[in-house]
Structure formats: C-alpha cells, structure tokens
Biopython code that builds the backbone (N, CA, C, O; Angstrom):
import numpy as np
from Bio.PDB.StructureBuilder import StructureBuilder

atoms = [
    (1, "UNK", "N", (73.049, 61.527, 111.579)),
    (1, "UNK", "CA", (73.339, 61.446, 110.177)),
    (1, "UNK", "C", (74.369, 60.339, 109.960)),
    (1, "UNK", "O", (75.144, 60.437, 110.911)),
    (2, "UNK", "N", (74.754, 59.332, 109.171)),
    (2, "UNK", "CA", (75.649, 58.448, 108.119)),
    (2, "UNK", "C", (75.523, 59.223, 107.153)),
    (2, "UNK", "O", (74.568, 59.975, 106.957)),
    (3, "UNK", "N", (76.677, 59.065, 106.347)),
    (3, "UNK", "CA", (77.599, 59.251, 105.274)),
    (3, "UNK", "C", (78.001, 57.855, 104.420)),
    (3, "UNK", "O", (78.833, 57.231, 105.079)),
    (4, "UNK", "N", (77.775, 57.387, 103.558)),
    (4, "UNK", "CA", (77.876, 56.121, 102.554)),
    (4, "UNK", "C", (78.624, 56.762, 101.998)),
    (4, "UNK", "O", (78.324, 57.715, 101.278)),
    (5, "UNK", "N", (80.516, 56.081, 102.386)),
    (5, "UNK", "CA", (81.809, 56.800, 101.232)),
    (5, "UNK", "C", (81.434, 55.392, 100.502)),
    (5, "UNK", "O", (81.417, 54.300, 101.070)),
    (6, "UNK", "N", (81.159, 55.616, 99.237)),
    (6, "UNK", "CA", (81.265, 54.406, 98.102)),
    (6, "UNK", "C", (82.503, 54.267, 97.694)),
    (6, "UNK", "O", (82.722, 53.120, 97.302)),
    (7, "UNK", "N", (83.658, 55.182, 97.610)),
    (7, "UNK", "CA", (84.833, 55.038, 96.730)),
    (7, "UNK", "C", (85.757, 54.297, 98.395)),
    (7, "UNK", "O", (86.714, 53.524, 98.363)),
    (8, "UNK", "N", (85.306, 54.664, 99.240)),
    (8, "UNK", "CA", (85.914, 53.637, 100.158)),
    (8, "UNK", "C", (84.952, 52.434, 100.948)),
    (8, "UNK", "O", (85.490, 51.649, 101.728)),
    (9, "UNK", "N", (83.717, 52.389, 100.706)),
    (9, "UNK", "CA", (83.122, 50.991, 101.137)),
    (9, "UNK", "C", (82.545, 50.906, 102.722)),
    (9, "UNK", "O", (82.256, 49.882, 103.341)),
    (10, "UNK", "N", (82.470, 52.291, 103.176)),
    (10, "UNK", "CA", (82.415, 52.817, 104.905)),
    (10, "UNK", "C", (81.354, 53.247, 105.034)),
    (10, "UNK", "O", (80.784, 53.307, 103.945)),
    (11, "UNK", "N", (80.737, 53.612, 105.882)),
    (11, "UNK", "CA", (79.627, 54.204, 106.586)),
    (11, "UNK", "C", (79.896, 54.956, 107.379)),
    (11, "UNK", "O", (79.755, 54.358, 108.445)),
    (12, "UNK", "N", (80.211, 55.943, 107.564)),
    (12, "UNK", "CA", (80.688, 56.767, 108.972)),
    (12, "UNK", "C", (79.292, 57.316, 109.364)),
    (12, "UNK", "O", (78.440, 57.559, 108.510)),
    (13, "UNK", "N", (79.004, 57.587, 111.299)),
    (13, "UNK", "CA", (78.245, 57.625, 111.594)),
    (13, "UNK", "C", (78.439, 58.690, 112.289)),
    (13, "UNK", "O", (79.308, 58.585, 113.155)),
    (14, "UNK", "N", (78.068, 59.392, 112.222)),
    (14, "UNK", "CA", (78.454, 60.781, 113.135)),
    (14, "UNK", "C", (77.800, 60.871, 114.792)),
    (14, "UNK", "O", (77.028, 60.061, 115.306)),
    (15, "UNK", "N", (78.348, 62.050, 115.381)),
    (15, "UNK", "CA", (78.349, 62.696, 116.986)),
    (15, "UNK", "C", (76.839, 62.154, 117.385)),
    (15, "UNK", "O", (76.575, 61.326, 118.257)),
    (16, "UNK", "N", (75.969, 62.808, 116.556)),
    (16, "UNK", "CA", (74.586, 63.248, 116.858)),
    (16, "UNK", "C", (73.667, 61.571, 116.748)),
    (16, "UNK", "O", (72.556, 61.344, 117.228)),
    (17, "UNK", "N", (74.489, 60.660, 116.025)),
    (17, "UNK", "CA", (73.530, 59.019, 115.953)),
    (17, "UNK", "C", (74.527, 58.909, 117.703)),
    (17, "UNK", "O", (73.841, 59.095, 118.708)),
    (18, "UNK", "N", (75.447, 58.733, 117.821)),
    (18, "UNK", "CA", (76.109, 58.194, 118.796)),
    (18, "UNK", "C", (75.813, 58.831, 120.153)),
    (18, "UNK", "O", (76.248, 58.303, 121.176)),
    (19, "UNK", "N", (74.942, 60.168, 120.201)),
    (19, "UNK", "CA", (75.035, 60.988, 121.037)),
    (19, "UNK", "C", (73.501, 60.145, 122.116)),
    (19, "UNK", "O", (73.210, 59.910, 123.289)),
    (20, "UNK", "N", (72.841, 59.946, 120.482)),
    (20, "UNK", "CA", (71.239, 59.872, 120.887)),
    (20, "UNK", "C", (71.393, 58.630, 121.552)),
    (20, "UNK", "O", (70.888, 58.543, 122.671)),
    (21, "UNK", "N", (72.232, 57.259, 120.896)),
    (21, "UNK", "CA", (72.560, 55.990, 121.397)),
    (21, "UNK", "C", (73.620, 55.778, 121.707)),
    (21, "UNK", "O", (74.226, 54.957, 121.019)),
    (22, "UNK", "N", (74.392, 56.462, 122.969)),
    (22, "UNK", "CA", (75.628, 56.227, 123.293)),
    (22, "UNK", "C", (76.086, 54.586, 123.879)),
    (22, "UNK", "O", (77.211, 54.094, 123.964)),
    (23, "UNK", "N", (75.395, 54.283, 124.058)),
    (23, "UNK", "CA", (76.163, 52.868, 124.017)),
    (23, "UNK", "C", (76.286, 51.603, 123.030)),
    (23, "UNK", "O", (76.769, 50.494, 123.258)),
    (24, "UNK", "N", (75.455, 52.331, 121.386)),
    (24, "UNK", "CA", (75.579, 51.728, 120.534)),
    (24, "UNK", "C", (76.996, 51.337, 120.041)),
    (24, "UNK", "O", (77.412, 52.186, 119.253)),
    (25, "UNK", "N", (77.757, 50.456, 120.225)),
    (25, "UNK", "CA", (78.917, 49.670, 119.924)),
    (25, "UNK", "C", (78.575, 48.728, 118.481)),
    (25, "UNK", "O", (79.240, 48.583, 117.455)),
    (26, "UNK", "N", (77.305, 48.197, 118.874)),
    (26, "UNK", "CA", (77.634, 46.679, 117.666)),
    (26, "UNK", "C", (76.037, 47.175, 116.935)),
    (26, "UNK", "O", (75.296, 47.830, 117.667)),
    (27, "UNK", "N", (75.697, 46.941, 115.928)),
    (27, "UNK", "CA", (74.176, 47.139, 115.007)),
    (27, "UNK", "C", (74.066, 46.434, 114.180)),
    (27, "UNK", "O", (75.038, 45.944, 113.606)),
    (28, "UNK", "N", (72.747, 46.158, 113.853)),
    (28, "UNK", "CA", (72.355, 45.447, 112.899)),
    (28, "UNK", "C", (71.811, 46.350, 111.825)),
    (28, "UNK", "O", (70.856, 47.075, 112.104)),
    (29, "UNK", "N", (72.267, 46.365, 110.780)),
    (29, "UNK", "CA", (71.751, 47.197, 109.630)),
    (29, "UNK", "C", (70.310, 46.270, 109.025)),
    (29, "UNK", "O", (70.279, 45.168, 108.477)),
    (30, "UNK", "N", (69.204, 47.206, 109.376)),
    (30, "UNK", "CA", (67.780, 46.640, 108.361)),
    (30, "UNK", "C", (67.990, 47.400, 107.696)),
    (30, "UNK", "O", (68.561, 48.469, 107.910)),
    (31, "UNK", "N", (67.176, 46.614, 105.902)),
    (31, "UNK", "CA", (66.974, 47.480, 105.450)),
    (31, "UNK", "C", (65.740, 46.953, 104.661)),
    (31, "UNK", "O", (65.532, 45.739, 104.678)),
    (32, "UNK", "N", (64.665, 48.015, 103.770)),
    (32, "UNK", "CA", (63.628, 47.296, 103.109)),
    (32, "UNK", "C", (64.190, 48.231, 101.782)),
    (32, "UNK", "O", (64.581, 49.399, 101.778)),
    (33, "UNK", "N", (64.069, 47.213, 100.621)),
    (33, "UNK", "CA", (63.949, 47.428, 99.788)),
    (33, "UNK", "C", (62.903, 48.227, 99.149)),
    (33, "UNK", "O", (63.238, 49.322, 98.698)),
    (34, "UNK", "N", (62.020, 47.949, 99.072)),
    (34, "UNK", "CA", (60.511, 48.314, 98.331)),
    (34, "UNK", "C", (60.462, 49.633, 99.151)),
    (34, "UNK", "O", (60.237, 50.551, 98.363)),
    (35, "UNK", "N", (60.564, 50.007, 100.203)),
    (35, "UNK", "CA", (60.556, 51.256, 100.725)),
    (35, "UNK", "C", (61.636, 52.461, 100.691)),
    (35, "UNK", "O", (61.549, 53.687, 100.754)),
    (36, "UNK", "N", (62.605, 51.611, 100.573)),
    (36, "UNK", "CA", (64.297, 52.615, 100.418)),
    (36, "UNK", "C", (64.508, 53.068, 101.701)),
    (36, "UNK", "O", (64.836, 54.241, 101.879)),
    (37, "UNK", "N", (64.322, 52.059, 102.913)),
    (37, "UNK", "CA", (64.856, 52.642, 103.820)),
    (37, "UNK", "C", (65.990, 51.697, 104.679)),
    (37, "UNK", "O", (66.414, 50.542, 104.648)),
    (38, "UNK", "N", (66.204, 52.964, 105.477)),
    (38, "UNK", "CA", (67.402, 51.505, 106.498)),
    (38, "UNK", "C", (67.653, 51.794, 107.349)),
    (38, "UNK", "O", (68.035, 52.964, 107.367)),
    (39, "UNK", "N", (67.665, 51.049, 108.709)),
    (39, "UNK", "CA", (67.601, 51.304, 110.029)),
    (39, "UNK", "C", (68.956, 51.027, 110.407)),
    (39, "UNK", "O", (69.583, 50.416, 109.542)),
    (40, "UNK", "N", (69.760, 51.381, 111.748)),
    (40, "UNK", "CA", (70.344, 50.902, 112.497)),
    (40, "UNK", "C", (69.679, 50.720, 113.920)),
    (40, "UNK", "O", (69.205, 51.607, 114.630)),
    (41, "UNK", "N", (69.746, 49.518, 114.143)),
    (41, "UNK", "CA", (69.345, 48.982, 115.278)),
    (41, "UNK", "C", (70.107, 48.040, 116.772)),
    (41, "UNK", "O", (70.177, 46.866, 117.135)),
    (42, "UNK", "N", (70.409, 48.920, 117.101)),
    (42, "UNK", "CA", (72.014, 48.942, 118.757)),
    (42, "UNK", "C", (71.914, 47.502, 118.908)),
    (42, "UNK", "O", (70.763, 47.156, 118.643)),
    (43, "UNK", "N", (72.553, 46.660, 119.182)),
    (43, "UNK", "CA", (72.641, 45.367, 119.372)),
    (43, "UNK", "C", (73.596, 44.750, 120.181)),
    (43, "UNK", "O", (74.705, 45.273, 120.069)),
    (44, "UNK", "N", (73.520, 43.547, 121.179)),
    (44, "UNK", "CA", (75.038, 43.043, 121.541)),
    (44, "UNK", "C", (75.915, 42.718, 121.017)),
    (44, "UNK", "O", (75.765, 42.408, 119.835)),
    (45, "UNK", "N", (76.970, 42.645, 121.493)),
    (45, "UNK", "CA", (78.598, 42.457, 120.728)),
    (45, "UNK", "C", (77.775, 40.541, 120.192)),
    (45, "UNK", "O", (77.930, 40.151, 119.034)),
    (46, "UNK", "N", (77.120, 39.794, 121.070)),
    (46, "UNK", "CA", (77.203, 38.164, 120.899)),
    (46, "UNK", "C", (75.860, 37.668, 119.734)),
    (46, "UNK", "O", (75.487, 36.562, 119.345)),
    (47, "UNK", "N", (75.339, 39.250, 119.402)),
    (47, "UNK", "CA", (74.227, 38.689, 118.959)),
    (47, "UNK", "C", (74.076, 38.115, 117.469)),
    (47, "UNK", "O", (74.479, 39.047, 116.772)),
    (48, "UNK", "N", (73.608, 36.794, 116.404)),
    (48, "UNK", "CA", (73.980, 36.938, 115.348)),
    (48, "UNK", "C", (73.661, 38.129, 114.293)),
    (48, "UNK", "O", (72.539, 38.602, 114.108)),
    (49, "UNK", "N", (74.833, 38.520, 113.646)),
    (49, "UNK", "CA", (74.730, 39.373, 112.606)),
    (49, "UNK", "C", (75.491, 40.808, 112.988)),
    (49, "UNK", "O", (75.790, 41.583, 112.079)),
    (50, "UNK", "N", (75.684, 41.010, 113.887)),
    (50, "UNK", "CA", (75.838, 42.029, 114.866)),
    (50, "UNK", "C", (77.147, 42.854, 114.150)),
    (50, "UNK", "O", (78.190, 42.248, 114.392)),
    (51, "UNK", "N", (77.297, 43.704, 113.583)),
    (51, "UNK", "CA", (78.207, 44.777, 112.881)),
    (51, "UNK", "C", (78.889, 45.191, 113.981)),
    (51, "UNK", "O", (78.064, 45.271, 114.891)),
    (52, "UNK", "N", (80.146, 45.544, 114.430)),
    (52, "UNK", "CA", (80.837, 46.463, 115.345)),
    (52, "UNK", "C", (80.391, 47.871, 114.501)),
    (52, "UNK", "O", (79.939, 48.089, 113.377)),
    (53, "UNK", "N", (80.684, 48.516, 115.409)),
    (53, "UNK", "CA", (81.059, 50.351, 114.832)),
    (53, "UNK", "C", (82.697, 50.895, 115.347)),
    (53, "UNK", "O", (83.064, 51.261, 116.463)),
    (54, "UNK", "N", (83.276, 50.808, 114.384)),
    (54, "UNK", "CA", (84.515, 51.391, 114.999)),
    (54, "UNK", "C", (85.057, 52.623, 114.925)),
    (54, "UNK", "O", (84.507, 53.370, 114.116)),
    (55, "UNK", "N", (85.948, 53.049, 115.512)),
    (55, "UNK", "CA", (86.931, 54.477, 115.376)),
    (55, "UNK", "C", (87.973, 54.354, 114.888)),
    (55, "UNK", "O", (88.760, 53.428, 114.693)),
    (56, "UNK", "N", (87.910, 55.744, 114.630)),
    (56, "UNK", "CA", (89.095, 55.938, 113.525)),
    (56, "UNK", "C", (90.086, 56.835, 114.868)),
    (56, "UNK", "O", (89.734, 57.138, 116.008)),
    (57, "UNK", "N", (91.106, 57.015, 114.316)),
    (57, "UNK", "CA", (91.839, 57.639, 115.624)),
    (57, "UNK", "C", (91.614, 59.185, 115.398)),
    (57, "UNK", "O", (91.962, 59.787, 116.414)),
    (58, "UNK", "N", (91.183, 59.974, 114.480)),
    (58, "UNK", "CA", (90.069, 61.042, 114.741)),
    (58, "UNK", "C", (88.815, 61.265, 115.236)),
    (58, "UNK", "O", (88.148, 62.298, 115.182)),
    (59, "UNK", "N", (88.483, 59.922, 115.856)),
    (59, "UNK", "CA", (86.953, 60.056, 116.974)),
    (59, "UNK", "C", (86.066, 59.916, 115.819)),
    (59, "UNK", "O", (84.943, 60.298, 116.146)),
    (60, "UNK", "N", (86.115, 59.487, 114.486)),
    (60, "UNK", "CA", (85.562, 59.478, 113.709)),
    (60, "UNK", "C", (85.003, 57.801, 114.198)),
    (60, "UNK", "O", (85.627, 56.922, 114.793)),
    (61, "UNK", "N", (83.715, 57.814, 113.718)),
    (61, "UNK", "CA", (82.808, 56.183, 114.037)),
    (61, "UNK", "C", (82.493, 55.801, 112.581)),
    (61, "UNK", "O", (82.073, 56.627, 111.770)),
    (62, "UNK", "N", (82.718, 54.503, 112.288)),
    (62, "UNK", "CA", (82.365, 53.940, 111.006)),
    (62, "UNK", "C", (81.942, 52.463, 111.060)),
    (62, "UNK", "O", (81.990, 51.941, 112.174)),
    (63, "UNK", "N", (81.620, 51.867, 110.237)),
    (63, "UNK", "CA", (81.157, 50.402, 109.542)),
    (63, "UNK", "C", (81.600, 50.220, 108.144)),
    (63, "UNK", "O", (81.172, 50.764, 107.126)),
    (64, "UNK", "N", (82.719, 49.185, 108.323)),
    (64, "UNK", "CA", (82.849, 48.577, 106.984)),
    (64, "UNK", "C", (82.209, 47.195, 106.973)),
    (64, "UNK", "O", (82.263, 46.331, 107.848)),
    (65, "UNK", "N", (81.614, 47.172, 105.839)),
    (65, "UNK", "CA", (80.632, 46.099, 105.308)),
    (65, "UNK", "C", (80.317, 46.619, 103.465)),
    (65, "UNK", "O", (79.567, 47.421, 102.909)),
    (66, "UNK", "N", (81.504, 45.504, 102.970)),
    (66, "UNK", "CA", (81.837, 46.272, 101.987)),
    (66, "UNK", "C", (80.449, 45.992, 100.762)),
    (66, "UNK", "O", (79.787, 46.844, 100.170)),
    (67, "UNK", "N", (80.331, 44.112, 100.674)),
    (67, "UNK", "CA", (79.199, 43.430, 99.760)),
    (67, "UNK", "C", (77.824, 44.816, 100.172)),
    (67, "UNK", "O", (77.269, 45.423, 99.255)),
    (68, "UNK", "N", (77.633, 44.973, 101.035)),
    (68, "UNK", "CA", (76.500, 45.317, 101.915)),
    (68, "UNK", "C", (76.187, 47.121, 100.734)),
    (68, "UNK", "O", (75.248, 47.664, 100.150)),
    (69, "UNK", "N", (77.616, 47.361, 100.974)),
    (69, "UNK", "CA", (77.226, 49.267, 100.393)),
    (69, "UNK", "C", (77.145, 48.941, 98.791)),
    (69, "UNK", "O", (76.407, 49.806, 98.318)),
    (70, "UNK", "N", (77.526, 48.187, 97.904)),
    (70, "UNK", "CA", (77.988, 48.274, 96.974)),
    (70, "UNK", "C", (76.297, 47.692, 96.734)),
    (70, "UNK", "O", (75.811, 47.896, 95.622)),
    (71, "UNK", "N", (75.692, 47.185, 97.484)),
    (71, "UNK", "CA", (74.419, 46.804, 96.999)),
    (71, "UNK", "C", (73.352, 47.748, 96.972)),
    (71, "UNK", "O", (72.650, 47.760, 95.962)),
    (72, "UNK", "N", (72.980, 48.931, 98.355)),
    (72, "UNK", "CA", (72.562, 49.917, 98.463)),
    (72, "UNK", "C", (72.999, 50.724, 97.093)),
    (72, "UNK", "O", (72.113, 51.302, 96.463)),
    (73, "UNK", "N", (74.550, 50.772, 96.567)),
    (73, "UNK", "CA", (74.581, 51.743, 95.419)),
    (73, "UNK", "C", (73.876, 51.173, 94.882)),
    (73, "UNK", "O", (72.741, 51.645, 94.831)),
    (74, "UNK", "N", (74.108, 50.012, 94.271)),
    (74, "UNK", "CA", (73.268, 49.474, 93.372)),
    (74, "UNK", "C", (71.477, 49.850, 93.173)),
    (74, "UNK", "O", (71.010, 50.455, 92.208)),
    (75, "UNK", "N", (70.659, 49.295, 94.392)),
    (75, "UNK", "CA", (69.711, 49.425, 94.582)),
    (75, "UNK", "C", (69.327, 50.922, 94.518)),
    (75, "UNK", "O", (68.128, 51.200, 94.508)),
    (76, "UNK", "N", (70.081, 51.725, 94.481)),
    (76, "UNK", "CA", (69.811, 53.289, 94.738)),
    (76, "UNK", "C", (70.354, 53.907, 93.352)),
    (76, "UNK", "O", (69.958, 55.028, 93.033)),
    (77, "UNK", "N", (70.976, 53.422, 92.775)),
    (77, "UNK", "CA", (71.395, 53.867, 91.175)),
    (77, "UNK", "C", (72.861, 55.007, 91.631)),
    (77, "UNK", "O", (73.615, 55.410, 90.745)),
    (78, "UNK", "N", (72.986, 55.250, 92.564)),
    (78, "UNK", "CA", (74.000, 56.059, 93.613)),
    (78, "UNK", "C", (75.442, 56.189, 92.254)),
    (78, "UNK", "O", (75.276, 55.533, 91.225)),
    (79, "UNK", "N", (76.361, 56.795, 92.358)),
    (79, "UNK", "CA", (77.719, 56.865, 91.513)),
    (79, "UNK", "C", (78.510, 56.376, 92.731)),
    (79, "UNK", "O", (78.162, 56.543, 93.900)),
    (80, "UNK", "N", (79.648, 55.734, 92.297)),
    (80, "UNK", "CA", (80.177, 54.734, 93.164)),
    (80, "UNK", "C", (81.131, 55.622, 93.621)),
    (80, "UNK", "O", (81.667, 55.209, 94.650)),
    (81, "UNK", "N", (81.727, 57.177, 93.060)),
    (81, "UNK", "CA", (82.608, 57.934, 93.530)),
    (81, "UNK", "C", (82.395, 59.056, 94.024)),
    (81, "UNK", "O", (83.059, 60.086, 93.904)),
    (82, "UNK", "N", (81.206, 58.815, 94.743)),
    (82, "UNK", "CA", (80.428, 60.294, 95.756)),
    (82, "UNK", "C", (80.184, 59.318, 97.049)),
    (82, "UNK", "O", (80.148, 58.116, 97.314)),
    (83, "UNK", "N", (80.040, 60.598, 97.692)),
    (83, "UNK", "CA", (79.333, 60.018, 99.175)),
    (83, "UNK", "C", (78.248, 60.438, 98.993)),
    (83, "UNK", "O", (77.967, 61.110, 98.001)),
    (84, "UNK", "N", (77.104, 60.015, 100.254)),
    (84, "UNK", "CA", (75.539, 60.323, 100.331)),
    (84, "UNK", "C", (75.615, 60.449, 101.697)),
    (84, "UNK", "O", (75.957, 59.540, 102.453)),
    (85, "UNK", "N", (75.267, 61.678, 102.061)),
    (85, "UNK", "CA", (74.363, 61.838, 103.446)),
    (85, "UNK", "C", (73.329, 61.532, 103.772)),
    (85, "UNK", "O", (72.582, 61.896, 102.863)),
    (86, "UNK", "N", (72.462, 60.815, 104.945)),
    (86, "UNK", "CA", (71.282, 60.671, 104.879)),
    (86, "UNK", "C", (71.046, 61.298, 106.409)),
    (86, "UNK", "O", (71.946, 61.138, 107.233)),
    (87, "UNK", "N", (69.823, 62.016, 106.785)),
    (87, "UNK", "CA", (69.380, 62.372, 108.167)),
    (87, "UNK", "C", (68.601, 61.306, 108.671)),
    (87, "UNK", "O", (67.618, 60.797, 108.133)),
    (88, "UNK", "N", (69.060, 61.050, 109.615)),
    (88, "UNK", "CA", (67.800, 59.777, 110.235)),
    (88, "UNK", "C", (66.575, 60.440, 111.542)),
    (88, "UNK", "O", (66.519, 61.526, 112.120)),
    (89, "UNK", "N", (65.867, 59.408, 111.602)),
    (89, "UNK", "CA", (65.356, 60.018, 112.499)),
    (89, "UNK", "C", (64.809, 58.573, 113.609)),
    (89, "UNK", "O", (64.441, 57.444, 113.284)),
    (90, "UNK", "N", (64.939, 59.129, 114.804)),
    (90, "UNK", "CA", (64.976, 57.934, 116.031)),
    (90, "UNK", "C", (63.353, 57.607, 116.067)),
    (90, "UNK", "O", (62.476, 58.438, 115.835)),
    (91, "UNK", "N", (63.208, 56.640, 116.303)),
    (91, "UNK", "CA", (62.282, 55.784, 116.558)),
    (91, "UNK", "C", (62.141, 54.875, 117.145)),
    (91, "UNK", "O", (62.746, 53.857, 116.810)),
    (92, "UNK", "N", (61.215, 54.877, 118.348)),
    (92, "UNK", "CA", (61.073, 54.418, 119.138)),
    (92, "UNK", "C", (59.719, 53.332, 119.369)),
    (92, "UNK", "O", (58.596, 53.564, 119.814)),
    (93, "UNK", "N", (60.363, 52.015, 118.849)),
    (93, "UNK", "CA", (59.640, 50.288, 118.551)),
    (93, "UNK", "C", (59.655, 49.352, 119.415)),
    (93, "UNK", "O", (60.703, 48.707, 119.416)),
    (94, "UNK", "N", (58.860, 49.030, 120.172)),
    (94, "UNK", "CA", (58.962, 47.536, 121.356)),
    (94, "UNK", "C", (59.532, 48.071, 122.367)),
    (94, "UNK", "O", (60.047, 47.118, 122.951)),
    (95, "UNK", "N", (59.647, 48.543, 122.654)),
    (95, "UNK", "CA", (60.756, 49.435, 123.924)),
    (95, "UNK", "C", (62.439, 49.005, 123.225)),
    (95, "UNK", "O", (63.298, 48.396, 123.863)),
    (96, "UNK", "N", (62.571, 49.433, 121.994)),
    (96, "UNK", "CA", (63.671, 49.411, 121.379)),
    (96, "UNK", "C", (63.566, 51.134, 120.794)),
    (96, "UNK", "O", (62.587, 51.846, 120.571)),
    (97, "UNK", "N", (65.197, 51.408, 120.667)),
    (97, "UNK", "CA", (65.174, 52.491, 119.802)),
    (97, "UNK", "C", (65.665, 51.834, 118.218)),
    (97, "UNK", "O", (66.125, 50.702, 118.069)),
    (98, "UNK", "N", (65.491, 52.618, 117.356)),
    (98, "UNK", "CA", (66.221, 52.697, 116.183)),
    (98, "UNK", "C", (66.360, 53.691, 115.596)),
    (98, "UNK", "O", (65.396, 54.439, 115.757)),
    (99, "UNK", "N", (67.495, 54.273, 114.661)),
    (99, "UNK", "CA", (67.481, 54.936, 113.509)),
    (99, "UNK", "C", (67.240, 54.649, 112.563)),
    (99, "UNK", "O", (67.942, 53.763, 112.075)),
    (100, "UNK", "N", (65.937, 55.308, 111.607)),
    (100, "UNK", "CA", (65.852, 55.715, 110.277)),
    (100, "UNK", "C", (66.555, 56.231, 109.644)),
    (100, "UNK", "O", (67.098, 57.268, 110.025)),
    (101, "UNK", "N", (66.813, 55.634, 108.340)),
    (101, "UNK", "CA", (66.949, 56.476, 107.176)),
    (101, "UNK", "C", (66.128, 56.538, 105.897)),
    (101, "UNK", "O", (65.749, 55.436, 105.500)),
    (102, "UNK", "N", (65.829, 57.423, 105.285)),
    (102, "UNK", "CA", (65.211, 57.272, 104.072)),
    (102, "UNK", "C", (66.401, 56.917, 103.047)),
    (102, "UNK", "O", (67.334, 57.696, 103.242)),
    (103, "UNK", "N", (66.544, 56.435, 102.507)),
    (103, "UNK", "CA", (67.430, 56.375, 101.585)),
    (103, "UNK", "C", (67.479, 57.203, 100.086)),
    (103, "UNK", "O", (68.480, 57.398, 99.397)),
    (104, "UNK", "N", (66.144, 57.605, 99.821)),
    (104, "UNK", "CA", (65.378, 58.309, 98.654)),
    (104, "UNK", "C", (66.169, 60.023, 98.797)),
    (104, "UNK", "O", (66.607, 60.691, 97.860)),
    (105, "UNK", "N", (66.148, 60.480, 100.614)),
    (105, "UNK", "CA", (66.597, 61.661, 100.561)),
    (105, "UNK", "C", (68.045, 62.031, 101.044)),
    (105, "UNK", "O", (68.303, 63.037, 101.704)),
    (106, "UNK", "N", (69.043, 61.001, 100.594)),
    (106, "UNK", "CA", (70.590, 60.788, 100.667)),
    (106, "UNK", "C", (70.819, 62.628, 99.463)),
    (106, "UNK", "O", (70.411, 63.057, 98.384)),
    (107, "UNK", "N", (71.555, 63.008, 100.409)),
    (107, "UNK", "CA", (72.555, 64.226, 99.573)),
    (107, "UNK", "C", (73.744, 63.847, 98.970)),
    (107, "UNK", "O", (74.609, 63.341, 99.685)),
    (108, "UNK", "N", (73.906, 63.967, 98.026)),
    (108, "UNK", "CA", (74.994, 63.755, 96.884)),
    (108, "UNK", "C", (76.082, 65.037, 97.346)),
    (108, "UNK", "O", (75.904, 66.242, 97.527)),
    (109, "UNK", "N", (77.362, 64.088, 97.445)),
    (109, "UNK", "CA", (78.291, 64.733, 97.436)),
    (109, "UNK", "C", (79.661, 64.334, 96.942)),
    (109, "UNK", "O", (80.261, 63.445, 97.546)),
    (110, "UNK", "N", (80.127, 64.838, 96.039)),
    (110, "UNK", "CA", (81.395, 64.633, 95.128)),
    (110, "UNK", "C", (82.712, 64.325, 96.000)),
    (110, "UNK", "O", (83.079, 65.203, 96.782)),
    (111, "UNK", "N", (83.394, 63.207, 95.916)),
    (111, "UNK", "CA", (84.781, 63.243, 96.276)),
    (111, "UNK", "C", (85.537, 63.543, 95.136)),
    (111, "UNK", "O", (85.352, 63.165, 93.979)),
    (112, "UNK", "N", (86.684, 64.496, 95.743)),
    (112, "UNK", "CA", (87.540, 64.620, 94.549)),
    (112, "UNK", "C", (89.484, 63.946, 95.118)),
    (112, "UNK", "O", (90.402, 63.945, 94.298)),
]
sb = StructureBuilder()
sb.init_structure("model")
sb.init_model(0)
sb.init_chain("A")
sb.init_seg("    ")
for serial, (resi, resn, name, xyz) in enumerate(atoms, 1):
    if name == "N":
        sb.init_residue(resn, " ", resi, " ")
    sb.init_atom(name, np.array(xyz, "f"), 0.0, 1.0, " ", f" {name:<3s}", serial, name[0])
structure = sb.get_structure()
C-alpha cells in the first residue's frame, strides 16, 4: 500500500511494498493517465529519473516529489487536505517486478 499525504506533498510507502521488494531503494514512478494508474518500478541509484525512497527516523519509507503529487490531485479531482490510500498489486513484466496502483480505488482519508 502508498498513502498520497497532499497537505504534505509525500508518498509514504509502507512494510508490505518494501517487504515484497526489499531492495527497492531508488523508483521510477509510471504513470498512465487515460487509465488512472501508477506503478512503482525498483530502479538503480545511477539510473535517469530514478526517485530515492527515504526514511523517516520512525522506519517510516517515503518519496517527496512535490510538482509530481499535486498533479495526480489534480488529475484525480483528490482534496488537497486528505490523504488517499491505494492497494497495489505486484506484477510481474520482462523478468521485472512492479507495483500497481489503481488510482480510481484510492481511500479517502481526512487529516485533521
């Protein structure tokens, strides 16, 4: 699962993405429009485009890429002061893995 905090501009990625791809460090975020979906796809630290994933000093994993979320709200009609959960699901392309997301079935959840 990711979490899109809009009121902070993050992506946190939880236990269970990191568990399945533990040596995912750096990703490339796809995404398709016309479909509403978006992948993370594990990548080298040298490769172009290549996102780190970092920690928080609660073992918490995130991505800031701020232009990047504010466009997904956009594209998704999303409120800029909730988060969205999305479940992904692994998929396995070229002898690559990736995570899915639908973006259509993001859970709304209120920050207060």
């Amino acid at each position: 699962m990711i979490t899109f905090n809009a009121k902070r501009d993050i992506i946190y990625v939880n236990a269970a993405c990191l568990k399945r791809l533990p040596d995912m460090e750096y990703v490339h975020i796809l995404i398709s429009p016309p479909e509403k979906k978006l992948a993370l796809r594990p990548c080298g630290a040298n490769e172009r485009n290549a996102i780190r994933i970092k920690s928080e000093s609660n073992k918490k994993r995130y991505i800031r890429c701020d232009d990047f979320i504010k466009r997904i709200i956009i594209l998704m009609g999303w409120e800029g002061n909730n988060r969205y959960k999305l479940h992904g699901k692994i998929v396995e392309l070229n002898d690559e893995i990736i995570i899915v997301f639908n973006l259509d079935c993001a859970e709304r959840e209120a920050v207060i």
